[in-house]
FIDOBA-454589 format. One record per residue: z, y, x of N, C-alpha, C in turn. Coordinates in steps of 0.05 Angstrom, whole numbers, plus 5000, padded with zeros to 4 digits. Each point is the difference from the previous one (the first is absolute). Layout:
# FIDOBA-454589
> n.pz;n.py;n.px;ca.pz;ca.py;ca.px;c.pz;c.py;c.px
> Z;Y;X;Z;Y;X;Z;Y;X
...
This chain:
# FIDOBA-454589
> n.pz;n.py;n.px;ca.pz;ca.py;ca.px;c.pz;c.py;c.px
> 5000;4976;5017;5000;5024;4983;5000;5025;5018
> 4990;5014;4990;4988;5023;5013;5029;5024;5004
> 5015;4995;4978;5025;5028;4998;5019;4979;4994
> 5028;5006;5006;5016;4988;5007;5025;5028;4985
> 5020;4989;4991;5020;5026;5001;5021;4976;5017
> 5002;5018;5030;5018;4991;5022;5023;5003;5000
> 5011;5017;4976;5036;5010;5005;5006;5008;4966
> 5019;5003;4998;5004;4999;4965;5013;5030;5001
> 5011;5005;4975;5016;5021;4988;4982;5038;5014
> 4981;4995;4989;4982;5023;5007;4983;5006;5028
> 5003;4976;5015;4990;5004;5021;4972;4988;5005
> 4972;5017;5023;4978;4998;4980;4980;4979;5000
> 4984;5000;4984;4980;4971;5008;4972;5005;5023
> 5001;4978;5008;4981;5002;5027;4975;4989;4989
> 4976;5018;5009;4979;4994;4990;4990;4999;5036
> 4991;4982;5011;4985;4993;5023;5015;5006;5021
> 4993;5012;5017;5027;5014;5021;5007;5032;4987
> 5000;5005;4977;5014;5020;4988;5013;5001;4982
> 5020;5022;4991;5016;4990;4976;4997;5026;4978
> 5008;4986;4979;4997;5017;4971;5028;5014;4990
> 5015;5021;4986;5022;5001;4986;4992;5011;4972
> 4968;4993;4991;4999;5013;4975;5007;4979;4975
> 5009;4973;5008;5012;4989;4984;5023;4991;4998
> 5012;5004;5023;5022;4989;5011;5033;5027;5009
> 4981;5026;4989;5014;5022;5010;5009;5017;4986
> 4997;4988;4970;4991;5023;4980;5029;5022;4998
> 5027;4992;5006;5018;5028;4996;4997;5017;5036
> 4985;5001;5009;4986;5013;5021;4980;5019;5003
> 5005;5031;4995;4982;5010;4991;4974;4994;5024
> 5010;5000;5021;4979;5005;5028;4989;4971;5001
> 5010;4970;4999;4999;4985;5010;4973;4986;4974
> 5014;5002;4972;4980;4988;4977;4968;5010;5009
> 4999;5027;5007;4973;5015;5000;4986;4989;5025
> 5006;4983;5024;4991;4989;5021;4990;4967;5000
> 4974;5010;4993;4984;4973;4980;4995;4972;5024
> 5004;5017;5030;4990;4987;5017;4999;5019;5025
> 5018;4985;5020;5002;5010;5025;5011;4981;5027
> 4991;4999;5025;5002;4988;5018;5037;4995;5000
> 4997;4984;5018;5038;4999;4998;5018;5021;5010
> 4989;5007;5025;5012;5019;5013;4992;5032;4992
> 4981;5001;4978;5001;5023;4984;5022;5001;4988
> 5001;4981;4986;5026;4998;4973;5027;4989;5011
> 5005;5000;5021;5026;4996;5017;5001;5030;5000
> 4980;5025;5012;5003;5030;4999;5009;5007;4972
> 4998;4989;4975;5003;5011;4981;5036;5007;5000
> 5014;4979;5023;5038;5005;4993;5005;5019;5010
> 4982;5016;5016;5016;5027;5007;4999;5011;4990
> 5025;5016;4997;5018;5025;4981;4982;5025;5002
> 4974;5009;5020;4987;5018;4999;4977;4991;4989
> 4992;4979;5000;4969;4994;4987;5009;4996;4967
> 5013;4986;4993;5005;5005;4974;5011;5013;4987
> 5014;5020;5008;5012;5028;4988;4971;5011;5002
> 4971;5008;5025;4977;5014;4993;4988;4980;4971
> 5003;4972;4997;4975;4996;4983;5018;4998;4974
> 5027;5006;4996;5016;5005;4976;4993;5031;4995
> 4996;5025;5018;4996;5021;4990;4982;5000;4988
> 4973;4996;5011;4976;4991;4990;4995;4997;4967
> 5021;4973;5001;4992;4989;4977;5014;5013;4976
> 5025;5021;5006;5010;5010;4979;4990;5028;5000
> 4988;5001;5007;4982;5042;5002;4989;5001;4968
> 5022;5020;4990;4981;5010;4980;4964;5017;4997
> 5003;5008;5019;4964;5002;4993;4981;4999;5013
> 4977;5001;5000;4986;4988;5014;5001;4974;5008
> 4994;4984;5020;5001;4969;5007;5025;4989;4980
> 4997;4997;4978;5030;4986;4989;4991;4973;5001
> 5026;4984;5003;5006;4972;5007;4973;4997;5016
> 4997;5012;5020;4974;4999;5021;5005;4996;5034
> 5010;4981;5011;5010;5008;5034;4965;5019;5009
> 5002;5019;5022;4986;5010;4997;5000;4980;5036
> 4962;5019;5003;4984;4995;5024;5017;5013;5019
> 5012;5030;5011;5013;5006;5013;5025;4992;5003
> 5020;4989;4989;5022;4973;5007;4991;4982;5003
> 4984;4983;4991;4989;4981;5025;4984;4999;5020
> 4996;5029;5012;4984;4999;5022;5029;5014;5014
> 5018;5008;4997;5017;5014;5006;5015;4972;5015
> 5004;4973;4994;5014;4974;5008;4979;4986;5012
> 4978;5016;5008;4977;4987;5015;4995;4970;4984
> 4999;5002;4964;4993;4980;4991;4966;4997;5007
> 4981;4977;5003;4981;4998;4982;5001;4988;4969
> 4982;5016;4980;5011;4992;4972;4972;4984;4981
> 5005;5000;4983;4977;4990;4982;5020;5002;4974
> 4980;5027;4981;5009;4999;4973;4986;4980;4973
> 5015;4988;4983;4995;4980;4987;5000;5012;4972
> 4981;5021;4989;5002;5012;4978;4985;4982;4974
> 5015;5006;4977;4995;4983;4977;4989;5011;4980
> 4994;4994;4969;4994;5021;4987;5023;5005;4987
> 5026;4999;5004;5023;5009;4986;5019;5022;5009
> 4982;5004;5022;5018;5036;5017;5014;4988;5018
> 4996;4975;5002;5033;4987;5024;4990;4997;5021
> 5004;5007;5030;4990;4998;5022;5023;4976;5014
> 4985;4985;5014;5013;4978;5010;4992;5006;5034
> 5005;4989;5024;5000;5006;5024;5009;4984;5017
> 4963;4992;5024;5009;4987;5021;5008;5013;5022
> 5015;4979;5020;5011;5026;5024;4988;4965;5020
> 4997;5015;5020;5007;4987;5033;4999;5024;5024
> 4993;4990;5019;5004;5026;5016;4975;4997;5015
> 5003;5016;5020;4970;5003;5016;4995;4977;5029
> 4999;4971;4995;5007;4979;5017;4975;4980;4991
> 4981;4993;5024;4978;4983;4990;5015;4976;4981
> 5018;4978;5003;5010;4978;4987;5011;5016;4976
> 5012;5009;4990;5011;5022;4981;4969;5006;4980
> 4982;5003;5010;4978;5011;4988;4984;4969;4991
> 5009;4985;5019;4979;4970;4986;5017;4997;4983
> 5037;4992;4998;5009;4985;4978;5003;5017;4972
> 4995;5029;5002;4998;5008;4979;4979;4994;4990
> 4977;5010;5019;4967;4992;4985;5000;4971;4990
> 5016;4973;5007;4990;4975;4986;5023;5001;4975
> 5025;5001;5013;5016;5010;4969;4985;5014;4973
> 4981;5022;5008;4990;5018;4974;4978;4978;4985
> 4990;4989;5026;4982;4990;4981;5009;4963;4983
> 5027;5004;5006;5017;4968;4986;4998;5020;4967
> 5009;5022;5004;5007;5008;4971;4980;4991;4976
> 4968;5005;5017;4991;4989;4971;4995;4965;4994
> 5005;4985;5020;5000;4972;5002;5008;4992;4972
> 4978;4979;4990;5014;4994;4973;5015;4976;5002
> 5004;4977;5028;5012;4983;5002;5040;5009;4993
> 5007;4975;4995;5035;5000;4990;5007;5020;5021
> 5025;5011;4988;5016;5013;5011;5013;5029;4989
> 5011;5005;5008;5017;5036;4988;4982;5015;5013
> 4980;4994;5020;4982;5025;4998;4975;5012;4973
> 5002;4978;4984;4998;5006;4974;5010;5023;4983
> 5038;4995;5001;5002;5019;4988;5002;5021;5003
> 5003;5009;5031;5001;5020;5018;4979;5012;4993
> 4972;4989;5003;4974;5020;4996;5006;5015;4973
> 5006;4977;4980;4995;5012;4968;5025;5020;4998
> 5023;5000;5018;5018;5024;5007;4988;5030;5005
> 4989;4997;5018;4994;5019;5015;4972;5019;4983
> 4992;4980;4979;4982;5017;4979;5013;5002;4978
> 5031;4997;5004;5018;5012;4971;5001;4986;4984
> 4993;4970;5000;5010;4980;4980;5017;4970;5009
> 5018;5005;4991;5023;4983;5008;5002;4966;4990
> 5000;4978;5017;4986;4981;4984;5023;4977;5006
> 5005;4985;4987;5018;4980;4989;5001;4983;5035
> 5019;4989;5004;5002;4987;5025;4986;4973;4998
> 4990;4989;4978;4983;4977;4995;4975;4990;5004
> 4990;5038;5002;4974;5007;5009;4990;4985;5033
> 5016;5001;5019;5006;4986;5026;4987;4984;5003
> 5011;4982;4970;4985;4967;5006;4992;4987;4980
> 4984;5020;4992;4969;5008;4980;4988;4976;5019
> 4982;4991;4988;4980;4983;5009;4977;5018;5005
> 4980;5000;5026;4988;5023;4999;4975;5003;4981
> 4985;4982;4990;4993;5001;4978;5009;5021;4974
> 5023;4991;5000;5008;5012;4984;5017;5034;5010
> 5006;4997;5014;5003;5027;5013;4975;5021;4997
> 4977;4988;5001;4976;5008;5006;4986;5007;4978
> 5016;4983;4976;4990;5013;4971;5014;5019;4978
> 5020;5003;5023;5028;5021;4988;4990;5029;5013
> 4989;4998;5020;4983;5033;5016;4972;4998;4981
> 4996;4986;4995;4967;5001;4986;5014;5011;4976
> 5017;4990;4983;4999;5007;4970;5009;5021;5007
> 5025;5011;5009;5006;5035;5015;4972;5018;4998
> 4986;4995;5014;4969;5009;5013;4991;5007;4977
> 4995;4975;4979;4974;5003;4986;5009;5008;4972
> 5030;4995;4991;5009;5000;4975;5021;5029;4999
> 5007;5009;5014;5017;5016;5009;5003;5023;5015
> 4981;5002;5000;4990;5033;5006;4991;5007;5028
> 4994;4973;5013;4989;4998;5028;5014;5004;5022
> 4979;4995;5022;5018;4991;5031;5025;5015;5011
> 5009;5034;4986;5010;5013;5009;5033;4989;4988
> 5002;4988;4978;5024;4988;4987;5019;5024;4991
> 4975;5026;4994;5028;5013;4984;5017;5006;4989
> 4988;4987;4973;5013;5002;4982;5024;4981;4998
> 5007;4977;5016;5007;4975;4998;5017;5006;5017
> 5034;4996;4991;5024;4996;5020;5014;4977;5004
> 4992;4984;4983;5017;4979;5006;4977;4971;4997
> 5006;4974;5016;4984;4978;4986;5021;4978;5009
> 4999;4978;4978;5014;4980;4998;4976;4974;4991
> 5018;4971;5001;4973;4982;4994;5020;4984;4988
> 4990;4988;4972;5017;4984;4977;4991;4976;4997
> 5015;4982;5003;4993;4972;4987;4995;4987;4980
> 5015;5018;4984;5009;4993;4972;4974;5017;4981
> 4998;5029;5003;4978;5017;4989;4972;4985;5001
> 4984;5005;4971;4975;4984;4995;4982;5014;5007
> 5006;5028;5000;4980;5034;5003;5022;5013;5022
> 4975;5013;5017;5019;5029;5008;5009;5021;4982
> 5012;5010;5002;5019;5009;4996;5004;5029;5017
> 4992;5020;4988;5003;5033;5001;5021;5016;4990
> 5022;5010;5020;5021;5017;4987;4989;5037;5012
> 4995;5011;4974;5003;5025;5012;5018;5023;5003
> 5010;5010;5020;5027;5014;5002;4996;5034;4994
> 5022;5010;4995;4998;5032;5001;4982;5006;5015
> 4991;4997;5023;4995;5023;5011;4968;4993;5003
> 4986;4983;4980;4975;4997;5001;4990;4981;5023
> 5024;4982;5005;4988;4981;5027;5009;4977;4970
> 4993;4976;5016;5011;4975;4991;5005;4975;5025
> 5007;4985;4985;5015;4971;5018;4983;4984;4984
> 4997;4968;5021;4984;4985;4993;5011;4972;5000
> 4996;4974;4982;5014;4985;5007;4973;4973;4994
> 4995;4993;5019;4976;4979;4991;4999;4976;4994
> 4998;4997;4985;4990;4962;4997;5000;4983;5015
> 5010;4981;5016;4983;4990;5024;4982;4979;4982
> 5003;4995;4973;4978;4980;4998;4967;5012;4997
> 5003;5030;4989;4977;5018;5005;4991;5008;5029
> 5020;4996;5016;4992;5009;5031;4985;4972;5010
> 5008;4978;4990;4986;4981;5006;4971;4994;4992
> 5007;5004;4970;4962;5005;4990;4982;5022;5008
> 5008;5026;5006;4991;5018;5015;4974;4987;5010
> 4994;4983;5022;4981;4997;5006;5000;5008;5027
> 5012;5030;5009;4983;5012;5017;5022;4990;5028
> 4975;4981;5016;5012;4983;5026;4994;5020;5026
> 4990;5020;4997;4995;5019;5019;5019;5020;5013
> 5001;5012;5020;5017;5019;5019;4991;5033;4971
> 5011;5014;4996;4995;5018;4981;5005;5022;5019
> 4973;5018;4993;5016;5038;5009;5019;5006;5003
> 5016;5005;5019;5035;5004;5004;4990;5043;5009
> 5022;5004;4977;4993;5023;5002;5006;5012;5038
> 4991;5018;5004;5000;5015;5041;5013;5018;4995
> 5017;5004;5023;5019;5011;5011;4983;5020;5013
> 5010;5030;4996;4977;5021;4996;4998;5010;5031
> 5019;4992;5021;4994;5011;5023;5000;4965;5025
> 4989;5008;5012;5004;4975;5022;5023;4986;5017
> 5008;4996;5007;5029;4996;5025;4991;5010;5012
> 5033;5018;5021;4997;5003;5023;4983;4989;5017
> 4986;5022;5009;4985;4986;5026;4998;5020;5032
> 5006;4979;5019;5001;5030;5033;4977;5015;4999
């Protein structure tokens, strides 16, 4: 398996030689928003000066709100990569300026869209603002593969806006659409419909709008 969570009670999951705290971090304001970063990036995150800058950051009433900005992380000699969604939420890779540092991030980014088992599953569908049942993991990829297709094609497409939450039911004969206040909805699918689905193919995974770090 590709992700592993290596330590319990909030501590984060490792995706390749890097690690995640956006699932694993969540009463953390600095740590949840760090979708993916080398180790010894996110070992920098315990000092009392780097996270007091990316806590100011994130509580600034105007302008950049809940935004770490480009000048604090060039200020910690981060290199970064922003992970923007269509729901206003900015997510954020860090490593630093080190050739090995720059390979395990670059193979880490590209585990995220891997449709094989694992929590890098839910991590991706995190980091585009939809939060997805821990079951999802060990989705059969088939069927993993027809849970991003019906998203895609039934649901308002690759960007997953409108959509915050997804779950997968055993018991349910139909999916199943809840729509919430705020004009998003949660999803809970069928798996006997994910099975008839049909579609045995890798599906459009929506792109991450800027590239990784690169020297």
């Amino acid at each position: 398996m590709l992700c592993s969570i290596f330590a319990r009670h909030g501590n984060p999951i490792k995706i390749g030689n890097c690690v995640s705290g956006t699932l694993s971090a969540q009463h953390d304001q600095v740590k949840r928003r760090i979708a993916l970063a080398t180790e010894t990036a996110w070992q920098t995150l315990d000092r009392p000066e780097v996270k007091d800058a990316f806590l100011r950051d994130l509580q600034r009433k105007f302008f950049h709100v809940n935004q770490i900005s480009e000048p604090t992380f060039a200020a910690f000699n981060f290199l970064t990569h922003t992970f923007e969604n269509g729901k206003g939420l900015e997510f954020y890779g860090l490593c630093h300026q080190d050739k090995q540092e720059l390979k395990d991030f670059s193979e880490a980014f590209q585990q995220l869209t891997w449709v094989s088992k694992g929590a890098h599953r839910r991590l991706f569908l995190a980091i585009t603002g939809v939060m997805a049942d821990p079951s999802i993991d060990e989705l059969e990829t088939p069927l993993y593969c027809a849970m991003l297709g019906k998203m895609d094609k039934e649901h308002g497409g690759p960007s997953f806006s409108s959509i915050v939450s997804v779950a997968i039911s055993e018991q349910l004969a139909e999916d199943k659409s809840i729509a919430n206040q705020t004009g998003t909805k949660s999803l809970i699918f069928s798996l006997a419909r994910l099975s008839s689905y049909g579609y045995q193919g890798i599906p459009t995974l929506p792109s991450f709008m800027r590239r990784p770090a690169k020297s």
